[in-house]
Residue, then its C-alpha position, 0 to 999 in steps of 0.5 A: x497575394x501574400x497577405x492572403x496566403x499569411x491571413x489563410x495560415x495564421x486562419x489555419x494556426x488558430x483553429x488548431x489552436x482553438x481545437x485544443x482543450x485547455x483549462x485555466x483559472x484562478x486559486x484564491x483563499x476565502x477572502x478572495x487572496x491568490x493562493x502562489x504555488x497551490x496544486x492543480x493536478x489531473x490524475x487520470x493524465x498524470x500532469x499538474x501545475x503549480x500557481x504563478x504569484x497572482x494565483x493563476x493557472x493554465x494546462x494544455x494538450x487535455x481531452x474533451x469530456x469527464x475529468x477529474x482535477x485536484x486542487x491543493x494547498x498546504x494549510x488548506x482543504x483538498x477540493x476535487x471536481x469533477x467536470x466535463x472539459x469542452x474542446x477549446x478554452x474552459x476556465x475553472x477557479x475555486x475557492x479554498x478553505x483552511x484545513x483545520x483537520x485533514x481533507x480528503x484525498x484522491x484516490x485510485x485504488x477503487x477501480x476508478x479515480x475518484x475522491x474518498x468522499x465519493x467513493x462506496x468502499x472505505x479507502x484509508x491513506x497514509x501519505x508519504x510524510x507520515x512515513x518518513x516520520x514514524x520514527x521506525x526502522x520498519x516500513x510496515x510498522x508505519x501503515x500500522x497508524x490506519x485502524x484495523x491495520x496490524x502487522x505480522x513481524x519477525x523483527x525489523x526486517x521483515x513484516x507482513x500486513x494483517x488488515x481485519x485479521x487476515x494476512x499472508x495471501x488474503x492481503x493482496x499488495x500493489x506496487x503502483x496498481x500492479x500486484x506484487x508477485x514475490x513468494x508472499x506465502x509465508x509470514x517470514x516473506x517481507x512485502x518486497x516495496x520500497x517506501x522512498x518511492x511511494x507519495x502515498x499508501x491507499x487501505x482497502x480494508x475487506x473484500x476486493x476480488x471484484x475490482x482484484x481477483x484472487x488473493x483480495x479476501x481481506x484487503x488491499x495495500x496499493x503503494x502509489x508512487x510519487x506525481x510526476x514534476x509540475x509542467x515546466x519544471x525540474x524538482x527533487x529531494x534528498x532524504x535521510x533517516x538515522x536510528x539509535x536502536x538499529x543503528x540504522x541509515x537510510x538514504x534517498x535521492x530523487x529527481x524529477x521533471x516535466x514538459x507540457x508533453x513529456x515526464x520522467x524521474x529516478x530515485x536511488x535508494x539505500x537502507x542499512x540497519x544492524x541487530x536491533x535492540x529489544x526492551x531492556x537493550x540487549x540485542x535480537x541476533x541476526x535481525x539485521x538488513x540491508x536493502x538497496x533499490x532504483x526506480x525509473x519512470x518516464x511519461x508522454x501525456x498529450x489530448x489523446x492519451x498518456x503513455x508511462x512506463x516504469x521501471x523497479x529493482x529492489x534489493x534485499x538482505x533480510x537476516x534470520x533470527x532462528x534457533x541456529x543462529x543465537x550460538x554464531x553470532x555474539x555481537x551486534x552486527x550490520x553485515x548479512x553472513x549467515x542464515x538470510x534471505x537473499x531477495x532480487x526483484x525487477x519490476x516494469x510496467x506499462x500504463x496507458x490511457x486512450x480518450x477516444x471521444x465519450x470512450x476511454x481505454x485503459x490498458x496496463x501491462x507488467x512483467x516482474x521476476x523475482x530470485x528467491x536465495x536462502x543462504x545458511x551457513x554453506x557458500x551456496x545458497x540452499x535454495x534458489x527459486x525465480x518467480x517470472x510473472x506476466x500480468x495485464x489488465x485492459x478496461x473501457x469506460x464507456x460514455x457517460x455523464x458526470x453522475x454516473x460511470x460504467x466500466x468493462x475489462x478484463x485482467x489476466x496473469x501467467x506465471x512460472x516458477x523455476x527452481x535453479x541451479x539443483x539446490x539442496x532444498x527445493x521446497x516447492x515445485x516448477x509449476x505454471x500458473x495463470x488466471x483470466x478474470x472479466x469484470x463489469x462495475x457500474x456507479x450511478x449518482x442520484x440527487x447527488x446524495x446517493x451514490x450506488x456502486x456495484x458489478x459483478x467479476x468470473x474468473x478461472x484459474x490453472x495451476x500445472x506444476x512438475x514431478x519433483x525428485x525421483x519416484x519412490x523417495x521420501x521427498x519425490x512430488x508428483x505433478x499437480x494439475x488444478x483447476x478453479x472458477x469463481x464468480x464474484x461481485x459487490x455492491x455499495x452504496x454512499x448516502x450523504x445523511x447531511x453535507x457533513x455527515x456520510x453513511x457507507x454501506x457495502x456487501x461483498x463476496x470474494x475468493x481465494x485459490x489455494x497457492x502453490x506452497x498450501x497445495x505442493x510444499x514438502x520440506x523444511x521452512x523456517x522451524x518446522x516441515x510443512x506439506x501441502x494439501x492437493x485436495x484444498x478448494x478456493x477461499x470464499x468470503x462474504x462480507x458486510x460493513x458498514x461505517x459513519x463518517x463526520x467531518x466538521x472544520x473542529x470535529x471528525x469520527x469514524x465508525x465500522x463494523x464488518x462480519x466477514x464469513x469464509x467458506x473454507x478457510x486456509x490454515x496451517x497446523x501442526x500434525x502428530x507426526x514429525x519427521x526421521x530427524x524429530x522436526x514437527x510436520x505441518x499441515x495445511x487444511x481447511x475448514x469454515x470461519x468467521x471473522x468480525x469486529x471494527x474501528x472508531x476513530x476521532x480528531x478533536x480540534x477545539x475552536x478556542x485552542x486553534x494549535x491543539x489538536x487529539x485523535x483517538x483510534x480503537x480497533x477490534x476483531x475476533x476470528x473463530x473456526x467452525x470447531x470454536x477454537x479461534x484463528x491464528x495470527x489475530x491482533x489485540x484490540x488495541x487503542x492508539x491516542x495522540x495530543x499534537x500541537x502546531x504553529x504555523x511560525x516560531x522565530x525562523x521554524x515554520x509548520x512546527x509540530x510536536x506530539x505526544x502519542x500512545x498505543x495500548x494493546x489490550x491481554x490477547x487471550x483468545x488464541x489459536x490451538x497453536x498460540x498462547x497468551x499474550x499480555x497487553x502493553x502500552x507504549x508511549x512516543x513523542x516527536x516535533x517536526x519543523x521546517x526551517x530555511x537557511x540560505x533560501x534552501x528549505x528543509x524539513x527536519x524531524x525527531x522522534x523518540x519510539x517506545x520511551x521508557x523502553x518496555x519489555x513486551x510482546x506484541x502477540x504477532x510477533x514470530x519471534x516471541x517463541x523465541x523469547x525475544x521481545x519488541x524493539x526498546x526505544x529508538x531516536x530517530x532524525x529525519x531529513x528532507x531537503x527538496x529542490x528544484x529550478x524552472 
């Protein structure tokens, strides 16, 4: 009887074993040599492995049905299948070829997970060590490497992105797919991400309102936040900058580890940099910063779904250099006193997957709230706003094959804005804001050649604000009540011309509603007195592109053009008027536009020198009004080249690299009624980067030299060039990054 009763249970335990989904295999090198260590990763259930010393593999606790899985190995190209996993035991192996030049990549910013090969929208990525190693003080100088990607920038501490030649709220930013809510209106509002805590950044460059909303006109920026520890391990990495120009630091300690159900991580951060110094070596007043930030994460993955939560609080001081500071500040200084913007944001989102056999459900929530403080030359601030937003999407992906994927959702935002604390100034209004969109994209695969991709998006859109000040003064505001609807779509298509060879084509119509500072400001911000316009309509784009990709184990290129058409463009410009005081008003109208250009690049690596490696990158565009005069804030067609050379080992350093880089900008002379000229510049910058191991500790340690021969120049976006103040001059910067980890 007992036998039975043992036999029955242990029946029992084996078929809930057996019911389980699991995948293993075996990841070798072309000459059939097991790859130890490579990375066999499952982004859509956030869990991954490493390989043991023979090669193998194994995860559990996965779903039936389509998956995607990424392998990955130093040295070596990217391979991304996507499979259908049958209940109980699959085994997959693969094979990896040696990356000669950079494979493509995972990436999760078109709507669904998927490779850049598969995807009909252009997704550029920079990964977190091209970052770390940019040598620059500013985060967003780095994404500037991508082309067709230029920055708007009021010294180090602030920037903001100008992709194709639209910035501000035409460039929608996502901290981990969730948009960043941060007063993003102006050109002196910084991003409000933290780079420490991003493995990578994904660039759409055009239309996105459909997978988006509003506020997708030109692009999207999506800052992917680090994978999760391989299962079964504990893993982190300390990393430090040091900058001669800034005289900046910055630090990072991360920690992170996994189980076969459960993840989590946290990572503190800190950067501090003084007054930088421009061409020439004298120094920019008050362009100092200081910026502090902690990041959690935690995870439960099992075969039926993957729960995450995390959590973001960023902390930033961001100096003013304006007109009133250059008489108080004669020295070059670190710590923020006077005229800054004094910046707190809290960010926790919840991300969820339900695999409900052939369905998958996804829902994301996020809360943020965001404290804006202007603090001048008085004890309290002069101004004092707290942003409170409440966003949420929910999609289901119904059943499909491995060819194809239709997907429905809905996206939805509510929103408060609230002045605090009766400050001096109270440039906008409390208002309440929310949005709900509904959206369908459908992707077909035929022959496994062309891929279509394509839906359609509605949405509506209030915007209720409150009377501010009191009735019959200069300043009183009455209440604004606005409503707007859009509908909007796109379609794409990929055609593989040849294996090597691939042609993308996409048309899209997107919008953007008119934002509380364009419909209600009534004060002064930054040198000038801006009023808003109640009468603005919603932005409405329609853009083609189209671009040719080459990718070859010596060779690769890139080629793109766009138009981009914009019905009722959003701008600003002085009037006639000024103010009781002399100061010069503002105002935002509206008028039709269009922008067109494109971006060539190409990474040589000739078979015959396997350590040599050169890249080129071009870009252009031209924005004009309807009027002929040209838009503002438009970058310089400009030229990026670099010769790198790489050794896999020299004595005890290992992956070494040194490079010689270049950046050309070319006489801007096409500027806005409100612009002038600017004149082009070249700049040149080196740097090596290796990896050494002392003790079996393992670090990388990078130098770079920016700006060498310490040009004075303006860069034609630069807001500080009305104040004669030029770019940075040449900085040397030490990067460091020690990883750990135990089993």
């Amino acid at each position: 009887m007992r036998r039975i009763l043992i036999s029955l249970i242990l029946g029992l335990f084996c078929n809930i074993i057996d019911a389980q989904t699991s995948v293993s295999g075996v990841v070798t090198d072309q000459k059939n040599t097991p790859l130890t260590g490579a990375s066999v990763f499952f982004p859509e259930q956030n869990k991954g492995t490493v390989c043991a010393e023979n090669g193998e593999y194994r995860i559990e606790n996965l779903p039936a049905g389509k998956v995607k899985i990424q392998f990955s190995f130093m040295g070596f190209n990217t391979v991304v299948k996507t499979v259908i996993l049958q209940k109980g035991s699959n085994e997959i192996s693969v094979l990896l070829s040696e990356a000669v030049i950079e494979s493509q990549e995972i990436v999760v910013t078109g709507g669904s997970v998927s490779s850049q090969h598969e995807n009909a929208v252009k997704i550029d990525v920079l990964k977190s060590k091209d970052i770390l190693l940019a040598g620059t003080p500013n985060f967003m100088e780095s994404l500037t490497k991508v082309p067709g990607v230029d920055m708007i920038a009021k010294g180090q501490g602030v920037a903001k992105p100008v992709i194709r030649g639209l910035s501000m709220n035409d460039i929608l930013i996502l901290n981990n797919g969730v948009r960043i809510e941060n007063y993003q209106f102006s050109e002196n509002h910084p991003l409000g991400v933290d780079d420490n805590d991003v493995a990578r950044v994904e660039v759409i460059k055009g239309p996105a309102s459909l997978l988006y909303g509003s506020d997708a006109i030109g692009g999207v920026l999506n800052f992917i936040k680090e994978k999760p520890a391989p299962t079964d391990h504990i893993i982190g990495d300390y990393q430090a900058q040091f900058h001669s120009n800034t005289l900046g630091m910055s630090n990072s300690l991360g920690v992170k580890g996994a189980s076969k159900c459960f993840s989590a991580g946290i990572r503190v951060s800190n950067k501090t940099h003084a007054d930088y110094k421009q061409g020439g070596g004298d120094f920019v007043p008050n362009s100092r910063f200081n910026e502090w930030s902690v990041s959690a994460n935690t995870g439960y993955t099992r075969k039926n779904g993957t729960f995450k939560v995390f959590y973001d609080y960023f902390i930033q001081e961001l100096g003013m250099t304006v007109s009133p500071v250059r008489p108080l500040i004669i020295e070059q200084g670190r710590k923020n006193n006077i005229w800054y913007q004094d910046l707190k944001h809290h960010l926790i989102s919840s991300q969820n997957k339900l695999f409900l056999g052939r369905f998958k459900w996804e829902t994301n929530i996020a809360c943020q709230s965001a404290l804006r403080k202007l603090q001048t030359t008085i004890d309290v601030p002069v101004v004092e706003m707290n942003l409170n937003t409440l966003s949420y999407e929910s999609k289901l992906y119904l059943p499909s094959k491995e060819k194809s994927e239709i997907i429905l959702g809905i996206q939805g935002m509510n929103q408060t804005n609230r002045n605090q604390n009766n400050r001096i100034a109270q440039f906008l209004p409390d208002a309440d804001v929310s949005n709900l969109g509904i959206v369908g994209l459908a992707q077909y695969t035929i022959l496994k050649k062309l891929k279509l991709q394509g839906g359609l998006r509605f949405d509506i859109y209030y915007t209720d604000t409150y009377a501010l000040g009191s009735e019959g003064t200069e300043n009183f505001q009455a209440p604004v009540s606005k409503d707007f609807s859009s509908c909007n779509g796109s379609f794409g298509a990929t055609y593989c011309i040849k294996e090597k060879l691939m042609l993308r084509a996409n048309f899209a119509k997107a919008y953007r509603v008119p934002n509380l500072s364009e419909l209600t400001s009534n004060g002064e911000h930054g040198s000038r007195y801006e009023t808003g316009n109640q009468n603005l309509n919603p932005e409405d784009a329609y853009e083609a592109d189209v671009s040719l990709h080459y990718h070859s184990d010596y060779l690769s290129f890139d080629l793109a053009g766009f138009y981009n058409q914009i019905a009722n463009y959003i701008f600003i410009a002085p009037t006639s008027d000024t103010t009781s005081s002399g100061m010069d008003i503002f105002r935002f109208s509206q008028t039709n536009a269009i922008l067109f250009g494109g971006e060539a690049g190409i990474h040589f690596h000739p078979k015959s020198v396997p350590w040599f490696h050169v890249k080129g990158i071009y870009s252009t565009v031209t924005g004009e009004q309807k009027n002929g005069d040209f838009l503002p804030f438009i970058p310089a067609q400009k030229f990026r080249y670099e010769i790198r050379a790489e050794k896999e080992k020299i004595a005890f350093f290992h992956h070494t690299k040194v490079w010689v880089s270049a950046l050309s900008a070319l006489l801007q002379q096409n500027p806005s009624p409100f612009e002038t000229e600017t004149g082009g510049y070249t700049l040149v910058n080196a740097g090596v980067n290796t990896e050494v191991t002392l003790k079996n500790q393992i670090m990388n340690i990078g130098l770079s030299v920016n700006n060498i021969f310490d040009v004075e120049y303006y860069d034609h976006l630069s807001t500080l060039k009305p104040l004669g103040y030029y770019n940075q001059g040449r900085n040397i910067c030490l990067c460091l990054k020690v990883p750990f980890g135990i089993r």
